[in-house]
Every structure is written in structure tokens, then in C-alpha cells.
MARZA-67940 format. One line per 2 residues: number of its first residue (from 1); their letters; for each residue x negated, y, z of N, C-alpha, C, O. Coordinates in nm, 3 decimals, m for minus. Layout:
residues N
NUM) a) X Y Z X Y Z X Y Z X Y Z | ...
This chain:
residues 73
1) xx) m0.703 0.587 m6.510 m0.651 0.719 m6.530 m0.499 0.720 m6.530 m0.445 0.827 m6.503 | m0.414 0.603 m6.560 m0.292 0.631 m6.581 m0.248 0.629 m6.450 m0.140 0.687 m6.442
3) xx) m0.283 0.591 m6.354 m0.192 0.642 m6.210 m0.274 0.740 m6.152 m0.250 0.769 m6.034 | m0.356 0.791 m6.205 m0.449 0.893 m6.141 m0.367 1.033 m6.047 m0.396 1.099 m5.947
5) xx) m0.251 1.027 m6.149 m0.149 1.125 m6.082 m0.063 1.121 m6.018 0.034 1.198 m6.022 | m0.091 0.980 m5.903 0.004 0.929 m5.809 0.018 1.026 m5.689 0.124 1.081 m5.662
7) xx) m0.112 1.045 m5.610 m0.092 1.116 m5.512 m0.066 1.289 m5.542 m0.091 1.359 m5.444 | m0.020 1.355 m5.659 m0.033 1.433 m5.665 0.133 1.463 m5.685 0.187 1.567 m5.648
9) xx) 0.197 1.360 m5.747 0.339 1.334 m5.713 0.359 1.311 m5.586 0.406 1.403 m5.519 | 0.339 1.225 m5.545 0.356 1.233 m5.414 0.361 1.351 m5.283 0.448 1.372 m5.199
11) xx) 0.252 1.403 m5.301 0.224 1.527 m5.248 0.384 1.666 m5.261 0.454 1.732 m5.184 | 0.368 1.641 m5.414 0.484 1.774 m5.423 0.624 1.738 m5.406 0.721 1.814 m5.403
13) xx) 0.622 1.577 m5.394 0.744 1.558 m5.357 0.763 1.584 m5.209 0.842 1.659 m5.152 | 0.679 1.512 m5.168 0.705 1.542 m4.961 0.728 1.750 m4.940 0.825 1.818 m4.904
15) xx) 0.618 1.778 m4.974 0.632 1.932 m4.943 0.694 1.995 m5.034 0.680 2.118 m5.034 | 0.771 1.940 m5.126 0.854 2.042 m5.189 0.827 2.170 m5.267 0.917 2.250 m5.296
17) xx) 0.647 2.194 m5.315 0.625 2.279 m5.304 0.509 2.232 m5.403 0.433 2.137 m5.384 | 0.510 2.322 m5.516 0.418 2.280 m5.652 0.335 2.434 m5.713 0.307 2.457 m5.830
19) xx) 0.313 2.509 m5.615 0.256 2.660 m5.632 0.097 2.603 m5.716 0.038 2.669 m5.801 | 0.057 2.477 m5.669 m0.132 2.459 m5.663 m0.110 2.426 m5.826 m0.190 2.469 m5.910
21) xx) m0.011 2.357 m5.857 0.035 2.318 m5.999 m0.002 2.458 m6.124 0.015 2.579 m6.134 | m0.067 2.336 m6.205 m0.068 2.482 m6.361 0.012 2.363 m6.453 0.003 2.240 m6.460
23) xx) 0.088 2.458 m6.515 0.207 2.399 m6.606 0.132 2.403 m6.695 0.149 2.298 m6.757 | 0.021 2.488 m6.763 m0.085 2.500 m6.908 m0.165 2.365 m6.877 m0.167 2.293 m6.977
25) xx) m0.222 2.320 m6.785 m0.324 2.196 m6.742 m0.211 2.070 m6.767 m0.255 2.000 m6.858 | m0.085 2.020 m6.719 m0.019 1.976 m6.738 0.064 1.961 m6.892 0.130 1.863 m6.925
27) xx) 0.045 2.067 m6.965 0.077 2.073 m7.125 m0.061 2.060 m7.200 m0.044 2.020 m7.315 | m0.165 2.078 m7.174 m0.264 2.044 m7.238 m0.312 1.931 m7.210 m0.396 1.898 m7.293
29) xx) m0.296 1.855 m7.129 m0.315 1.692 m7.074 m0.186 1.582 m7.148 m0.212 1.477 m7.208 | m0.097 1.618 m7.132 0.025 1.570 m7.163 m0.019 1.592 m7.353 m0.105 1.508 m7.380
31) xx) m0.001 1.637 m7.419 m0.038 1.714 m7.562 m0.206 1.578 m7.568 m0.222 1.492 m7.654 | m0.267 1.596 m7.491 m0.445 1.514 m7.496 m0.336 1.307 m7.528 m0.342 1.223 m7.617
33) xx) m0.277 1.316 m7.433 m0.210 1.152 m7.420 m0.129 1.138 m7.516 m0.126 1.028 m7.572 | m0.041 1.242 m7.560 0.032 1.184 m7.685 m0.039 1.136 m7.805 0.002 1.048 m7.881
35) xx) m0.161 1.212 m7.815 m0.228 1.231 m7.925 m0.280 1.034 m7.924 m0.251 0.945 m8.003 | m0.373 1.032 m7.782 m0.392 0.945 m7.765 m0.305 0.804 m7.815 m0.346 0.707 m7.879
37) xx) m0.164 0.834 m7.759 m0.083 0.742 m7.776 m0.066 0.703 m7.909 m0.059 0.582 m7.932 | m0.055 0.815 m8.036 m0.022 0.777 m8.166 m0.157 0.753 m8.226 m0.160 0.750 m8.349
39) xx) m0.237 0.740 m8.180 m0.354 0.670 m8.258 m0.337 0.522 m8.183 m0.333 0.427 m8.261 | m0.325 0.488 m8.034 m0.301 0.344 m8.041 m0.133 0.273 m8.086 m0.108 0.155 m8.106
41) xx) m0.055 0.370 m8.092 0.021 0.283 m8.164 0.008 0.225 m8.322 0.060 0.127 m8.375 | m0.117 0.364 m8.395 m0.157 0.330 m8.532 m0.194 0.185 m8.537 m0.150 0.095 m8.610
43) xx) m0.307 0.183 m8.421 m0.420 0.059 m8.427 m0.366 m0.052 m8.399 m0.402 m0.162 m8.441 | m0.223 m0.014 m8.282 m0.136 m0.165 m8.284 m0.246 m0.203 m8.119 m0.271 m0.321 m8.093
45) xx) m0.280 m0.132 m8.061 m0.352 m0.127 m7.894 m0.302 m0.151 m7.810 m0.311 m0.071 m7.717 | m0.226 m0.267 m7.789 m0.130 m0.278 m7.682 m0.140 m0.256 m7.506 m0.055 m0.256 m7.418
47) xx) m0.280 m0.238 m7.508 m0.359 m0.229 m7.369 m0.348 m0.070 m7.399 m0.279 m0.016 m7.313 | m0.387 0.001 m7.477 m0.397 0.181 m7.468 m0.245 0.220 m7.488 m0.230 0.341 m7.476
49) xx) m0.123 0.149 m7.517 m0.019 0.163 m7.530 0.058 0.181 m7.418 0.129 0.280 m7.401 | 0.041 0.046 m7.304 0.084 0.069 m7.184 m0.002 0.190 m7.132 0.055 0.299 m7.137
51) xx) m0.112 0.189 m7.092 m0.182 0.241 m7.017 m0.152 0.429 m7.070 m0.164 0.530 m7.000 | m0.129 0.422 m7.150 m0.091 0.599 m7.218 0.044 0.578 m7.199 0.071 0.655 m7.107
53) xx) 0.148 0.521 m7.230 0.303 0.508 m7.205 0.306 0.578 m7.012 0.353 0.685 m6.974 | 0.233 0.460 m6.924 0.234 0.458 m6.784 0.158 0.636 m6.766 0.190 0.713 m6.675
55) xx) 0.089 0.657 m6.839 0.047 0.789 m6.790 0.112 0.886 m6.808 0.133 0.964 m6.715 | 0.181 0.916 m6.974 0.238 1.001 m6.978 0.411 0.985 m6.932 0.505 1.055 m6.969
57) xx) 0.410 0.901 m6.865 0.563 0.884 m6.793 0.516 0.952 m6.656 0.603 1.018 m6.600 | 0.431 0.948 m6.612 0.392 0.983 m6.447 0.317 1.129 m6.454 0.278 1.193 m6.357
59) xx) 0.303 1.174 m6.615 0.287 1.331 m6.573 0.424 1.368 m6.603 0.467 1.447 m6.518 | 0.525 1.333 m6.712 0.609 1.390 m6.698 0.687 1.396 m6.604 0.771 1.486 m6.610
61) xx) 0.686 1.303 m6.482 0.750 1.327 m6.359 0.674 1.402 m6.256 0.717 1.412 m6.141 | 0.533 1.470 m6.306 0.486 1.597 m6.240 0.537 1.686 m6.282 0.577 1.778 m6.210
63) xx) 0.551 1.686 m6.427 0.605 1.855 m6.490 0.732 1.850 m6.418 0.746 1.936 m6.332 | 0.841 1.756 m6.439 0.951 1.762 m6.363 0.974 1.816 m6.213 1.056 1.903 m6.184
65) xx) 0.902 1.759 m6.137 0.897 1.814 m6.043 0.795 1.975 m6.019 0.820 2.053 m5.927 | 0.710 1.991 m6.096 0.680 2.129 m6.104 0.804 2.226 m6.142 0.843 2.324 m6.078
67) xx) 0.843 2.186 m6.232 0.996 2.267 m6.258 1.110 2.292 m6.165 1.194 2.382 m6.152 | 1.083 2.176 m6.104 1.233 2.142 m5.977 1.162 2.213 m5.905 1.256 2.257 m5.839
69) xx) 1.019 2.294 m5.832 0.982 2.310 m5.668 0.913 2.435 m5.775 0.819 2.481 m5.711 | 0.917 2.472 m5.844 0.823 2.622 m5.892 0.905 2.723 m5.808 1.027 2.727 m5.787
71) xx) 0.790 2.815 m5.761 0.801 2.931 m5.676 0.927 3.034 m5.798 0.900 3.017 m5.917 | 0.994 3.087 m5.782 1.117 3.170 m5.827 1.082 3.316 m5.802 1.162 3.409 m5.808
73) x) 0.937 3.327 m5.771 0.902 3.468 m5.731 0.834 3.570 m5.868 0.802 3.687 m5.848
């Protein structure tokens, strides 16, 4: 799951263009991994640590780029 959102970066980077994007799906996913994250940093999970660190670094460079290519209409 943590690179699951490779080609979808990818995608909005080439076309420039993030209309298919929901910023609510992206804040409610992002909000699901943090949660995630502070229960394995509780447990000391060093495998759910990377693997949630690597994910929620690669949605936040979707929201980013949803922000940078959102329609202005």
C-alpha cells in the first residue's frame, strides 16, 4: 500500500492536471495513516513505521501536487 500512489503521482505530474483528484479522499486517507502511524510508533513497529512514514510522504506529494494543478474555475 505505501507506493500504491505511485502511478497516480505520476500521472498528474506528466498532464498537469488533477481535476479526477478529491482533496476529502486524500484528507481522509492521509488523517486513516497518521492515526496508523502513532499507534506504531506507540508499539515501537519499525516495519509499520517505514511503511506509513513512505506512504504518508507520497500522499502528501499528491495533495501537493493537487494544489499546484487544481482547476482555478
Amino acid at each position: 500500500m505505501c507506493v500504491s500512489v505511485v502511478p497516480q503521482i505520476i500521472k498528474t505530474y506528466k498532464t498537469r492536471c488533477s481535476d479526477g483528484l478529491s482533496i476529502f479522499y486524500l484528507i481522509i486517507l492521509m488523517t486513516g495513516m497518521s492515526m496508523i502511524m502513532l499507534y506504531a510508533l506507540y508499539v515501537k513497529d519499525m516495519v509499520f513505521i517505514f511503511g506509513n512514514g513512505l506512504a504518508l510522504l507520497l500522499t502528501g506529494i499528491l495533495v501537493v501536487l493537487w494544489y499546484r494543478y487544481r482547476s482555478k474555475s
